[in-house]
TIPAVO-662593 format. One record per residue (C-alpha): residue in three letters; x, y, z. Coordinates in steps of 0.2 Angstrom, whole numbers, plus 5000, padded with zeros to 4 digits. Example, Ala and Ser with C-alpha at 12.3 -4.5 7.8 and 13.67 -1.06 7.14 Angstrom:
# residues 2
ala506249785039 ser506849955036 
This chain:
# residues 919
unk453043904929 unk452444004943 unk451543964959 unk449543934957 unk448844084969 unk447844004986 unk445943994987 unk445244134996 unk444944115014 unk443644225023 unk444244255041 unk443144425048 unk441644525043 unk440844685051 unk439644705058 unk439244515056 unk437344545058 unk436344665048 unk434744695039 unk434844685018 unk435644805011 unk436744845027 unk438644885022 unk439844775027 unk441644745029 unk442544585022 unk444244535028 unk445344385025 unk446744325015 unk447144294996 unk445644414991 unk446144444971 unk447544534963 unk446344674956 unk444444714951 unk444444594938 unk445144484947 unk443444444958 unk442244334950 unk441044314962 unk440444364981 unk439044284989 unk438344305008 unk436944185014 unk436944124997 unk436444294988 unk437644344975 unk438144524980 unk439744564966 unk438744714959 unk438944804975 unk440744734979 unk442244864981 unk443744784980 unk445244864990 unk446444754992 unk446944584993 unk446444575012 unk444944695012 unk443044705001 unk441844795005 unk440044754999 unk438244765002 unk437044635009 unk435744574996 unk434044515003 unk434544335006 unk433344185008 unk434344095020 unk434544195037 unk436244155043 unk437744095030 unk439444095024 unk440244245014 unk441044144999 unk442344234990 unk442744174970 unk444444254961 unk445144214945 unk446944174951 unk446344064966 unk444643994962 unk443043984974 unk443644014994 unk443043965011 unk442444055027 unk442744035044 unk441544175048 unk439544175044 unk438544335042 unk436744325051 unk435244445040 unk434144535054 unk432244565047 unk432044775045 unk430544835055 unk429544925044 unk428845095050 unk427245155040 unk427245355033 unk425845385045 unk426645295061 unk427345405075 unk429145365079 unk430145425093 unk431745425081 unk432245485064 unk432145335053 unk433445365038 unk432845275021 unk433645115017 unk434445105000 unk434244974990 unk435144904971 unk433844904954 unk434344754946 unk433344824930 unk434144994929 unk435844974937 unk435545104950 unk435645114967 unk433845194972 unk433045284989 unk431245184993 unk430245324990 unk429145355007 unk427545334997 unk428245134994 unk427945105012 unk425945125010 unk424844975014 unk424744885002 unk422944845007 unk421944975017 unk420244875019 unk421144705024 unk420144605013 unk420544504998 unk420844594983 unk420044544966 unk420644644950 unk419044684939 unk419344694919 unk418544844917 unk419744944906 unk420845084909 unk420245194899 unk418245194904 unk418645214922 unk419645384916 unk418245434907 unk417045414921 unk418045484935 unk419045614924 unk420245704934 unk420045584949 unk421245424954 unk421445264961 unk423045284972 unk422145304990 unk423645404994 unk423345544980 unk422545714984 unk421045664968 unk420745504976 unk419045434970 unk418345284982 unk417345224970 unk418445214956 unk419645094971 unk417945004973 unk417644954955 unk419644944951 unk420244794967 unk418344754973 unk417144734957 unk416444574962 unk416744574983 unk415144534992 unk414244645003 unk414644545018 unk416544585015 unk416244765011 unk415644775028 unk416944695035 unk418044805026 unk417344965036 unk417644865050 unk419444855049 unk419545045042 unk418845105061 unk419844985069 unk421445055061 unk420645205064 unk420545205081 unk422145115084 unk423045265077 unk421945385090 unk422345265103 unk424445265100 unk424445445098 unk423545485116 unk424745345123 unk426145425115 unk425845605121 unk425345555140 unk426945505149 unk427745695142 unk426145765148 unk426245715168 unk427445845173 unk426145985166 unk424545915174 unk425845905193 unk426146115190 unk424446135183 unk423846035203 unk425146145211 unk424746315207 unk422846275206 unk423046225226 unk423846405230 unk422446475223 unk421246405233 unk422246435248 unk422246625247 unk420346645244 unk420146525261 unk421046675271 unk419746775277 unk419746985272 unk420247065257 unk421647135269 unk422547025273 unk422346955256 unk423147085250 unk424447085261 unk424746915259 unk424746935240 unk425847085242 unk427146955252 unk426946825242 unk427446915225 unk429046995233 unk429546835239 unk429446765223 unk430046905213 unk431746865226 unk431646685223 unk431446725204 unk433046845206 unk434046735215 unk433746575206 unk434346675190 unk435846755199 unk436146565203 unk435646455190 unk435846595173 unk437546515171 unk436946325170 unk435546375161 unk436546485148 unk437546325144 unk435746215146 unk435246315132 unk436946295121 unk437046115124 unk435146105119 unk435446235104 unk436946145099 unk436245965101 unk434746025091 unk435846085077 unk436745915076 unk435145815078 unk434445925062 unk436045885054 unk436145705059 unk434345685051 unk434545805036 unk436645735033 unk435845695015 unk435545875011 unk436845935017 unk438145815010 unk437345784992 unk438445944983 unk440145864987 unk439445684986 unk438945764968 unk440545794963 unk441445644970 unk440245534959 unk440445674944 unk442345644944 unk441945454945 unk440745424931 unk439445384944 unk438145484934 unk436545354939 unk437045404958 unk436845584954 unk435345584945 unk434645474957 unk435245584975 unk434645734963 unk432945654962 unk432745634980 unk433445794987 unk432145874974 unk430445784981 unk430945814998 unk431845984997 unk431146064981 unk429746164990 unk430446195004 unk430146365014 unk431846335026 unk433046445022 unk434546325026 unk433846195016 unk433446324999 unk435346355004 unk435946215001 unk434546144987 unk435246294977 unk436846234978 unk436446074972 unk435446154958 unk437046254952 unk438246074953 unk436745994944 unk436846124930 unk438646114926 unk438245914927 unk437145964913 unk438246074904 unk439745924905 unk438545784900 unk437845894884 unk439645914880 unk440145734884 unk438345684871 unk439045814857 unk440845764856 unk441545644842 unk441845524836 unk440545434850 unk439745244850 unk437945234850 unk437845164867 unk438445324874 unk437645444865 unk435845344872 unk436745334889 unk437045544888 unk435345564881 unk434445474896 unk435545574907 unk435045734902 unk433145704900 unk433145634918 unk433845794924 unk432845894911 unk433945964903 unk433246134892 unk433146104874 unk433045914865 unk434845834868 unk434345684855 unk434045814839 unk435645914846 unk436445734844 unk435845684829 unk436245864821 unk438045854827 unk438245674821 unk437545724801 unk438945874802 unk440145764808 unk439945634795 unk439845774782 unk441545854788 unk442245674789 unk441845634769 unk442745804767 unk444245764775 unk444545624767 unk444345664749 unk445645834754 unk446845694761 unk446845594746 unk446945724735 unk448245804744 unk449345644742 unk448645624722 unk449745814721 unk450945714729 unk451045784748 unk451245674762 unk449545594769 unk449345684784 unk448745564798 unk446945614804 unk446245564821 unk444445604813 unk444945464799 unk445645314812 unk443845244815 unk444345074818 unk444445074835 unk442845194837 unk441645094827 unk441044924825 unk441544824808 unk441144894792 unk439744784785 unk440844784769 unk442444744776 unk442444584768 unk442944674751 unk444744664758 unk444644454758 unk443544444740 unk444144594727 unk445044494715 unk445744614701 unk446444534684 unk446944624671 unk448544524662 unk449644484678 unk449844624687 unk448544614699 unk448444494711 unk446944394719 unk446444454737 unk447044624746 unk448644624754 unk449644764758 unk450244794742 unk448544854734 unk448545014738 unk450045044731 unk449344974714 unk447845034715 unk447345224708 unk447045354720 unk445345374716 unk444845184718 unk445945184737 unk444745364739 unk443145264735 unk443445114745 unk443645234760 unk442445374757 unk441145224756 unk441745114771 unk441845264783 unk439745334776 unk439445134780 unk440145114796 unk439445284802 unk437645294795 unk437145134802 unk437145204822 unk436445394813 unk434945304808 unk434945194825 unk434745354835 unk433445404825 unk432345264825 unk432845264846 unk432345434844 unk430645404835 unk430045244848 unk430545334862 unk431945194868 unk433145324871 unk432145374888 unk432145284904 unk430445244913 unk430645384924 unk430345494907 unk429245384901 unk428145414919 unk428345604917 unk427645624898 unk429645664893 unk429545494879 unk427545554873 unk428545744869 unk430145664862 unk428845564849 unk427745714844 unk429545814843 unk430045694830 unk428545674821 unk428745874819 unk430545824810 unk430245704800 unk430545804787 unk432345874792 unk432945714799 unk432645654780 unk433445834772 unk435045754784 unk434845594774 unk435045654758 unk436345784762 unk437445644767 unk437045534751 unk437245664740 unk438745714745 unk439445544746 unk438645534725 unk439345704721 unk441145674731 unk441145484720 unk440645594705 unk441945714707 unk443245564709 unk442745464696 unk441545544683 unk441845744685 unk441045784669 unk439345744676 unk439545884691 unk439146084685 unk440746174687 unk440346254705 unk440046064712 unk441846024703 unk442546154712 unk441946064731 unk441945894726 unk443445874713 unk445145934710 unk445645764707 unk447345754694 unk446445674679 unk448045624669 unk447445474664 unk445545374666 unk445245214676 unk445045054666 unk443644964665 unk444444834679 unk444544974690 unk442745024687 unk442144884689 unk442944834705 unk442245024710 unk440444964704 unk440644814714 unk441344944731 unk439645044727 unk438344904727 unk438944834742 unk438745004751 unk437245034744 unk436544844751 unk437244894767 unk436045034770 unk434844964761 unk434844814777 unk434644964788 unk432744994780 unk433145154775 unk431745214764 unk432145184744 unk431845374738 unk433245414749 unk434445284742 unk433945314723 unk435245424720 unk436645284724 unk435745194711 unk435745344700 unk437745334701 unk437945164700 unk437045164683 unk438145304679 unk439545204684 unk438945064674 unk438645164658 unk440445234660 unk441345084665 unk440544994648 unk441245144636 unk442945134644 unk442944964642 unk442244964622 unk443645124620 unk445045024627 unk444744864619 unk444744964603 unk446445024606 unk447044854611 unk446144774593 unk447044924583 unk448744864592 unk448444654587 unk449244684569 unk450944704580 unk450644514586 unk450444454567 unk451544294567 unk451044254547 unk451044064555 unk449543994544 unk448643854548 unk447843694536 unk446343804533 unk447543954527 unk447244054541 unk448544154555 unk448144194573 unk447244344570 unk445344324569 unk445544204586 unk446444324593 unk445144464590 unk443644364594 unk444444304609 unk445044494615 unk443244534612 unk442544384622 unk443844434637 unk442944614637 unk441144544637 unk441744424650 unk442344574661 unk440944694657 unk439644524663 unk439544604684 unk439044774676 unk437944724664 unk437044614676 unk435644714686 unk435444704703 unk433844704714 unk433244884709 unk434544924698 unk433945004680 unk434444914664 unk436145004657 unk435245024640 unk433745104645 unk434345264636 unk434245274620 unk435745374619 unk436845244628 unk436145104617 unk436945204601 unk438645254610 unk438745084614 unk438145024594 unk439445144586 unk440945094597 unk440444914593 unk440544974577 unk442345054578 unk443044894586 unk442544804571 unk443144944559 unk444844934570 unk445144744565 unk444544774548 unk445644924546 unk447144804554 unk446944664541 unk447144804528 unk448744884536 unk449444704536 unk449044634520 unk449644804511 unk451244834520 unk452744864511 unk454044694512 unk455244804522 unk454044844537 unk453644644540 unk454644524549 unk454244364544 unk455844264550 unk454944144563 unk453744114548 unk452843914547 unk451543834536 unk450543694548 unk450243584534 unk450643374531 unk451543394515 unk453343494516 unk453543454499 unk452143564493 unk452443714502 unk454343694498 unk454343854490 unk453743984505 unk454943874516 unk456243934503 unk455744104505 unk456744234520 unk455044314519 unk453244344512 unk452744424496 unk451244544494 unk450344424486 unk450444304496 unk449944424512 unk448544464500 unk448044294500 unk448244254517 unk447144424522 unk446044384510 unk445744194519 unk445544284535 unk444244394528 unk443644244523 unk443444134539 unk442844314547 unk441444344537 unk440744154539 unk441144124557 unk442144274570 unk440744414566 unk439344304569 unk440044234584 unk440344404593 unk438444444588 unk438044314599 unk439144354613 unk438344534609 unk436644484611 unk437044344627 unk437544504634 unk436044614630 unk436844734618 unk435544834608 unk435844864589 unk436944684587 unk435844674568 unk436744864563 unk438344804570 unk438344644560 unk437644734546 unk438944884545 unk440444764551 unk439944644537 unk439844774523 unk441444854527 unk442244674529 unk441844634510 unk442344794504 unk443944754512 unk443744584503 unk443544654486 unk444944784487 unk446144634493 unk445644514480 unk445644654466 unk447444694470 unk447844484470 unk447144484452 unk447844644446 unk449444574455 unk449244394445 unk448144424429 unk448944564421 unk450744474418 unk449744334411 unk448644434401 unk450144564397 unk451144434389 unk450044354378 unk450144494361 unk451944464363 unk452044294364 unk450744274348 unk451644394337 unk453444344342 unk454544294328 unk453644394316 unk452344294316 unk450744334304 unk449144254304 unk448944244284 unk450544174281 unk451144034294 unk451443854291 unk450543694296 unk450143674315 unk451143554324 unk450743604341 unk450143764354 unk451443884352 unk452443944368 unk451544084371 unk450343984376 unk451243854387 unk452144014396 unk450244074399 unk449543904406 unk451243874418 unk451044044424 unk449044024428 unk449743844436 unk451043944447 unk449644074453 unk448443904454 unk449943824466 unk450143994476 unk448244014480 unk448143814485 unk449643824498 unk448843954506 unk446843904507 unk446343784494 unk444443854497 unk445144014487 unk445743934471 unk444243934461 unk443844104466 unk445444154459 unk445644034447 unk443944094437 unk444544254439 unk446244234430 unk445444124417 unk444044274415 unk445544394410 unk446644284399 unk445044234388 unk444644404388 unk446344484383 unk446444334369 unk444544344362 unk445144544360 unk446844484351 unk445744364339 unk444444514333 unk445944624333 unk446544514317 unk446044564301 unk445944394291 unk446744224293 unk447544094280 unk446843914283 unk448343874292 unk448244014305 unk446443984307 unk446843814311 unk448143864323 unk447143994334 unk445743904334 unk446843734340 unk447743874354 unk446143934359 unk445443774360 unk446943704370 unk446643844383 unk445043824386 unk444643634388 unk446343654400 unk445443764411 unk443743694409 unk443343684428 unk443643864432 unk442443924417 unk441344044423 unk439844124409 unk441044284405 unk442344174401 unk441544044390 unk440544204384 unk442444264380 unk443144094374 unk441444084362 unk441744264351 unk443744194351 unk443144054341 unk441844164331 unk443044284326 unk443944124317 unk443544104297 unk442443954294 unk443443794290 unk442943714273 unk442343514278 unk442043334269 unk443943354261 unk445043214266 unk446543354271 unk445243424282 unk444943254290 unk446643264292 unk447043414299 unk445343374313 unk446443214317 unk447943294319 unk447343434331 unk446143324341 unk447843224344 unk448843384346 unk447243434359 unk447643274370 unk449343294371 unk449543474377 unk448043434389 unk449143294396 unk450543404398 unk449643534406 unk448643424418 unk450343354423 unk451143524427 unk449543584434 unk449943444447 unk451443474450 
C-alpha cells in the first residue's frame, strides 16, 4: 500500500495584509496533487475555494472574502492529505470608502467583488457607493403601494440619484409617518453636508492656488512702480528699457532652458499618457482579456467587463476610447456569433442551451436565440426519428447497421423515463422467449419491435427538455435578472404568447411523425400511399404475432404516460392514443387469426386416448388454446386512463364476431376431418381406454387400430361434451373479456356443432343399422321357408338370434366408448329393425296358423328383448307387425296350448338374450 499524502502546511502568503477581495499569494508545502484535489480554503475563517487557482503543489492563488475575524490563519483542506496548518496568519485592512461625489487626489480603481447568487465576479457599479441615507434621519418604509405612487408621479422617481427624481415621492416612499421636528432636522443635515462639500473643495483648491496670487503681487507692484516715476518721458523711456530687457531675458532664458523644458514637456506628455493608461488599463486591456476568457469558457467574465466598459465608455466623445470600445464591440460580436453557434449545435443538454440563452440576451444578441433554439431542437428530433427508422430498415434488407453519433444518446441525455422496459418485458410464447432483456433479445426479436422500442425511447428521452425550454421560454426563467431589469424577460413572454400557436404545430409535427413512422413499421395499411413512401419500406414477409404486439402496445403506453407526466396538453397526445387503439384493434385480429390456424392444426395432436366419460383430449385442448389467447389478449383489451374501449366500432365488434365464429367453425371442421378419415391416414398405435375394467374393453385393446365407427363414436362423444360444456365455457371467457356478439357466436357455433352431430351419428347408424336391417329377409326366408306352410313353433328362428347378437355387439361398441350414447343409438337401431320387419310382415300375403303363430312369437321376442330402447316410431313399427298377423282363433284347448308354449318359448329366448346382452 502506498504512503498516506502529508497534511498541508501553510508557510508564506503575499501580501499578508489586504482589504477583502484583495489577491493574494499562498505558498507552502503538500498543497494537492490537482484542482480536484483542494477541498477547501479558508482565510480569517471565510471560505474562499470559489476564487482559489490552484497551480501547484506549493503555490494557490485566491481572493480574500470579506472575513469577520480581522487577523487569522489560511487553512488549506485536500483530499489526499486532509485539513492543513499555518505558520502564517493574514490580517483584513477595512477599505476606505470614497463617495461618487468626493474629490480625491488619486484615481480610485473599482474593487471587484464575487456574487455568490450568480456566480460572477462583478464591478460595484459607482452609483453603489451613494449614501445610503441623504437626510441622516431614520427611515420608515410607508405601505403605500407601488403602483399608486407611479400613477401619481408618472414619469418621476424615487432614486435621489436619477435625473426624474421627485422629492416627494422619496418623502412619502422612506418618511410617510416622520414628524415635522425630524423633517427639520433633516434640512439641517442636508446644508451641513452641503456646506461641507463647499468648504473641502475651497481647501482643496487653495494650497495649488498660492503660487498664482505671489505672481499676481509681483507684477501688480511693478505696476505701481512705473506710474510713481514722474513724466511721461521717462516713462516711456523706462518702458522702452524695461521691455528690451525682458524681451533679452525672455531670449536667453529660451536659448538656456528650451532643452530642459523640451524634455520637461515629454516627461510631462509621457507621464500623462501613462497616468491615462494607468487609470484607463481596463479599456484598454478588455479586447485581449476578451479573448483569453473566450478561449477559457469564462463567458460570465465577458459579459460582465462588456457591461462595464459599455456604461462607462458607451457614450464617449474620446476618440481613443471609441477606438478601443469599437474593438471591443467587434470581439463582442464574434462572441455572439460563437455562442449562437455553441446554442444551435446538437445534440446539447438543457442546462446549456439555458446557459447559451442567458448569454446571448445579456449581450443582446439581434433576433430571439430561445425560439432559434427551440426550432433547431424540433428539426433535430425530426431528422433523428428519421435516421433511425432508414438504419433499421437498411439492416431489415440486410446491410450492415451503420453506427450514427446522432443515435448514441446515452451519454447526451439523461435516463429514459421507460428505460425500465429492459428489466420488466417478459415475452412468452411456447419457450422460446425468455423472461427479462438480456442481450439476446434483439436478436430474437423482429426488426420492427427493436425499431419501436428505439424510435420511442429516443422521442421520450428528447421531448422531455423540448418542452422544458419551452415552458423556460414562456415564464421567463431562461433570463437573468440583468434581462429581467431591462424588460428583455416582459418581451420574451409577449414573443411567446405570439407562438403559441407554432410552438404547438412543432408538437404535433413530432407526434405525428413518431404515429406515422410506428404506422409505417407496424400497420402500413392504414398510411395513404405517399405517407408509405416516407414512413415505410419495411420488408413485410411475414406479420408480428400478437405477443409481439402486445409487447409493442405495452412500449407505446409507457411512452405515451411519459409525456403525459410532462403536462402536455391531451389534444396534442390524442393521436398516440389513436394509434394505440389501432394497435389494440390489430393486435386482437392477429391474435383471433393465428389462433384459428393453431385450432385447424389440433387434429395433428389427436392421441384417440379416451377417457371414462368417452372422451379424447381434444375439446380440453381447444378450450384451453382459446383460454391461453384470451389470457394474452387481457393487457390489450384492458383500457387505460383515456384510452377508448377496442369495440367502440361497430365494424371491429363484427370482424372480431366472425373470427370468433371461424375459430369455432375450425374445431368443428377438425372433429369432422378426424372422425371421417380414411384407416390408412390414422395412427392409432399408442392408443389406451382409461377405464377400470380391461376385460370389457378387451376387444379395442385387441385392435392395431381404430374402426370408422368407432371414430364416429368417439367424435360423436366429443360433440357431445362440446355442446354441453366447452362452448358454453368459451362464452364466458368471451364475455369476462368484453366480447360483443358472444349470443351469435354461441348461437352459430352451436348450430354448426349439431349439424356436425347429426351427419356423424347418421353415418354410425347407416354404418350399424343397415347390416342388421339388410339381413333380416334373408334370414326369414332361408331354407325355403313359406309362411303358409311351416311346422309347429319350437323356438325364434336364427335370423332373429343373428339380429339381436348383432344389435348386442353394436350395444357393446357404443357402451365402451361413452355409455351416455347407447340409448341414443340403441333406439335408433331398434327404430330400423322394427321398421324393416313390420315392412317384411305386410309384405306377406297370408299366413297358415302355424306361421302366424311363429311371426307373431318372433316379433314378439324382438320386441319385449329390446323394451327399454322403445321409442313411439318403433312400438308404432312393432304395432302394424303384429296387426298385419291373422287373428288367432281362442277358447280351444290346442290354443291354450300353443299360448303356454310360446309364453315359455318368450321367457327362454329373453333369458338368453339378456345374458348375451351382458356379456
Amino acid at each position: 500500500m502506498s504512503r498516506a499524502r502529508q497534511p498541508p502546511l501553510v508557510t508564506g502568503i503575499s501580501p499578508n495584509e489586504g482589504i477583502a477581495w484583495t489577491k493574494v499569494t499562498i505558498r507552502g508545502e503538500n498543497l494537492g496533487t490537482g484542482p480536484t484535489d483542494l477541498l477547501g480554503l479558508t482565510i480569517c475563517g471565510h471560505n474562499c475555494l470559489l476564487t482559489a487557482e490552484w497551480m501547484s503543489a506549493s503555490k494557490i492563488v485566491c481572493r480574500v472574502g470579506q472575513a469577520k475575524n480581522d487577523k487569522g490563519d489560511i487553512i488549506v483542506t485536500t483530499k489526499s492529505g486532509g485539513k492543513g496548518t499555518s505558520t502564517v496568519s493574514f490580517k483584513l485592512l477595512k477599505p476606505e470608502k470614497i463617495g461618487i461625489l468626493d474629490q480625491s487626489a488619486v484615481w480610485v480603481d473599482e474593487m471587484n467583488y464575487y456574487d455568490m447568487r450568480t456566480d460572477r465576479n462583478k464591478g460595484i457599479p459607482p452609483l453603489s457607493l451613494r449614501p445610503a441615507n441623504p437626510l441622516g434621519i431614520e427611515i420608515d418604509k410607508g405601505r403605500f403601494p407601488q403602483k399608486d405612487l407611479e400613477s401619481l408621479f408618472p414619469g418621476m422617481s424615487a432614486d435621489f440619484t436619477s435625473e426624474n427624481f421627485s422629492a416627494a415621492w422619496y418623502l412619502i416612499e422612506n418618511h410617510s409617518t416622520t414628524s415635522f421636528d425630524q423633517l427639520k432636522t433633516a434640512v439641517v443635515n442636508l446644508k451641513k453636508q452641503a456646506n461641507k462639500k463647499n468648504e473641502g473643495s475651497l481647501a482643496y483648491v487653495k494650497g495649488g492656488l498660492s503660487t498664482f496670487f505671489e505672481a499676481q503681487d509681483a507684477l501688480s507692484a511693478i505696476h505701481q512702480k512705473l506710474e510713481a516715476d514722474g513724466t511721461e518721458k521717462v516713462e516711456g523711456s523706462m518702458t522702452q528699457k524695461l521691455e528690451n530687457v525682458l524681451n533679452r531675458a525672455s531670449n536667453t532664458a529660451d536659448t538656456l532652458f528650451q532643452e530642459v523644458l523640451g524634455r520637461k514637456d515629454k516627461a510631462d506628455s509621457t507621464r500623462n499618457a501613462l497616468n491615462v493608461l494607468q487609470r484607463f488599463k481596463f479599456l484598454f486591456n478588455l479586447p485581449l482579456n476578451i479573448e483569453r476568457n473566450i478561449q477559457k469558457g469564462d463567458y460570465d467574465v465577458v459579459i460582465n467587463d462588456y457591461e462595464k466598459a459599455k456604461s462607462l465608455f458607451g457614450k464617449t466623445e474620446v476618440q481613443v476610447f471609441k477606438k478601443y470600445y469599437a474593438e471591443v464591440e467587434t470581439r463582442i460580436e464574434a462572441l455572439r456569433e460563437l455562442l449562437l453557434d455553441k446554442l444551435l449545435e446538437t445534440p446539447s443538454t438543457l442546462h446549456d442551451q439555458k446557459r447559451y440563452i442567458r448569454y446571448l440576451s445579456d449581450l443582446h444578441a439581434p433576433g430571439d436565440p430561445a425560439w432559434q433554439c427551440i426550432g433547431a431542437q424540433h428539426q433535430w428530433i425530426l431528422q433523428l426519428m428519421h435516421n433511425c427508422k432508414e438504419s433499421y430498415v437498411k439492416e431489415q434488407k440486410g446491410n450492415t447497421l451503420l453506427h450514427s453519433p446522432m443515435l448514441d444518446l446515452d451519454s447526451d441525455v439523461r435516463p429514459s423515463p421507460i428505460g425500465h422496459l429492459s428489466q420488466t418485458a417478459s415475452l412468452k410464447r411456447g419457450s422460446s422467449f425468455q423472461s427479462g432483456r438480456d442481450d439476446a433479445w434483439r436478436y430474437k426479436a423482429p426488426q420492427q419491435v427493436v425499431f419501436v422500442e428505439k424510435l420511442t425511447k429516443l422521442v421520450v428521452s428528447q421531448l422531455p427538455n423540448f418542452w422544458k425550454l419551452w415552458i423556460s421560454y414562456v415564464n421567463g426563467s431562461l433570463f437573468s435578472e440583468t434581462a429581467e431589469k431591462s424588460g428583455q424577460m416582459e418581451r420574451s413572454k409577449k414573443n411567446a404568447r405570439q407562438r403559441q400557436n407554432d410552438f404547438k404545430k412543432m408538437i404535433q409535427e413530432v407526434m405525428h411523425s413518431l404515429v406515422k413512422l410506428i404506422r409505417g413499421a407496424l400497420l402500413p395499411f392504414s398510411l395513404r400511399e405517399g405517407e408509405l413512401r416516407q414512413y415505410g419500406g419495411w420488408e413485410m414477409k411475414s406479420e408480428l404475432s400478437g405477443q409481439w404486439l402486445t409487447h409493442v402496445i405495452q412500449t407505446v403506453r409507457l411512452s405515451s404516460e411519459s409525456l403525459t407526466a410532462l403536462e402536455i396538453p391531451n389534444d396534442m397526445l390524442q393521436i398516440i392514443q389513436d394509434l394505440i387503439l389501432d394497435l389494440r384493434v390489430r393486435c386482437i385480429i392477429v391474435t383471433l387469426q393465428h389462433t384459428a390456424e393453431d385450432i385447424k392444426r389440433l387434429a395433428e395432436k389427436e392421441d384417440w386416448v379416451v377417457d371414462n366419460e368417452g372422451l379424447t383430449s381434444l375439446p380440453s385442448q381447444f378450450e384451453q388454446c382459446i383460454i391461453h389467447s384470451l389470457q394474452s389478449l387481457k393487457t390489450v383489451l384492458d383500457c387505460k386512463p383515456g384510452e377508448a374501449s377496442v369495440f367502440q366500432q361497430q365494424k371491429t365488434q363484427e370482424d372480431v364476431c366472425q373470427l370468433s365464429i371461424g375459430i369455432m367453425q375450425g374445431f368443428i371442421d377438425c372433429l369432422e376431418q378426424l372422425s371421417t378419415k380414411p384407416d390408412g391416414d390414422i395412427d392409432t398405435s399408442h392408443l389406451s381406454v382409461d377405464v377400470s375394467s380391461p376385460d370389457l374393453f378387451g376387444s379395442i385393446h385387441e385392435e392395431s387400430s381404430l374402426s370408422s365407427e368407432q371414430r364416429l363414436l368417439i367424435a360423436l362423444s366429443n360433440c357431445r361434451y362440446l355442446e354441453r360444456h366447452t362452448f358454453l365455457n368459451i362464452a364466458e371467457h368471451f364475455e369476462k373479456h368484453g366480447f360483443q356478439g358472444v349470443d351469435k357466436i354461441t348461437q352459430v357455433s352451436m348450430e354448426s356443432l349439431k349439424e356436425l352431430d347429426q351427419r356423424l351419428f347418421e353415418m354410425y347408424i347407416e354404418f350399424k343399422a343397415d347390416p342388421i336391417v339388410g339381413s333380416l329377409e334373408p334370414g326369414i326366408y332361408a331354407g325355403y321357408f313359406d309362411w303358409k306352410d311351416c311346422l309347429v313353433p319350437t323356438g325364434v328362428r336364427n335370423y332373429l338370434k343373428e339380429a339381436l347378437v348383432n344389435i348386442i355387439a353394436v350395444h357393446a361398441e357404443v357402451f365402451t366408448i361413452s355409455k351416455d350414447l347407447v340409448p341414443r343409438v340403441m333406439s335408433r337401431v331398434v327404430e330400423a329393425v322394427s321398421e324393416e320387419l313390420s315392412r317384411l310382415m305386410q309384405c306377406v300375403s297370408s299366413f297358415s296358423k302355424n306361421g302366424a303363430l311363429q311371426a307373431k312369437l318372433e316379433i314378439c321376442a324382438l320386441r319385449d328383448t329390446v323394451a327399454i330402447y322403445l321409442t313411439p316410431e318403433s312400438k308404432s313399427s312393432f304395432k302394424q307387425a303384429l296387426e298385419a298377423l291373422p287373428q288367432l282363433s281362442s277358447g280351444t284347448d290346442r290354443n291354450h296350448e300353443h299360448l303356454s308354449f310360446m309364453r315359455q318359448m318368450r321367457i327362454k329366448n329373453c333369458i338368453i338374450i339378456t345374458s348375451a346382452s351382458v356379456f
